[in-house]
N, C-alpha and C positions, 0 to 999 in steps of 0.2 A: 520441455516446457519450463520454461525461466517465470518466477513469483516474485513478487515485492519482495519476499524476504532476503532471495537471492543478489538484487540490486547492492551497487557499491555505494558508499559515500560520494555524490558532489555528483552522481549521475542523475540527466533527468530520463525517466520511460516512459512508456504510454501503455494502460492498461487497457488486452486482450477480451480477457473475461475474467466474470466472481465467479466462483464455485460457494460451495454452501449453501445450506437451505435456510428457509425462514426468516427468523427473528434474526439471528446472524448477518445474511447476507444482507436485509432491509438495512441494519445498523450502520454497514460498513457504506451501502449507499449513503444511506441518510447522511453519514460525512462528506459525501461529495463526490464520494472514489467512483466512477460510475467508467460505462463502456468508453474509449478513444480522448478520456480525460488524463493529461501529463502529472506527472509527478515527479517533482525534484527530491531528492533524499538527503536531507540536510545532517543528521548524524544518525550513526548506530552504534547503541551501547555495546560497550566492551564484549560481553555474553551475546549480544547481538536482542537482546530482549532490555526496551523496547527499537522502535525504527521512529524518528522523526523527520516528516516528510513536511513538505509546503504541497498544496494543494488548491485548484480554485483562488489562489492570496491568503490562505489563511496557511497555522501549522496545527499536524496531529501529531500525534504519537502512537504510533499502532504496538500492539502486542506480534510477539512471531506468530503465532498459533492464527490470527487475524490478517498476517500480511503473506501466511503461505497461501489463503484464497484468493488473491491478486492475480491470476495469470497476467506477464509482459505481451507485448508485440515483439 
């Protein structure tokens, strides 16, 4: 099972499923990241914490600990 956090620089994915409950997982929708929606991965810091993605036309920046809940396609 491949996660956002595992995604390289400059690739775009398409997200699987969120894992996490709750407040958590509401958040990470609430940004947009939702079932069969793409994501391009525009930089990850050095440590890899955080991930900056494009999303929907807009950019986040996720934490790792937030983008291991990502399952890819």
């Amino acid at each position: 099972m491949a996660t956002l956090r595992d995604a390289k620089c400059g690739q775009t994915v398409k997200v699987a499923k969120i894992h996490g409950e709750g407040a958590v997982k509401r958040r990470i929708m609430d940004m947009g990241i939702t079932k069969n929606v793409e994501i391009y991965i525009r930089k990850v810091a050095p440590f890899g914490d955080p991930v900056e993605v494009t999303v929907r036309g807009y950019e986040l920046s996720l934490r790792k600990a937030d983008a291991e809940m990502v399952e890819l396609q």
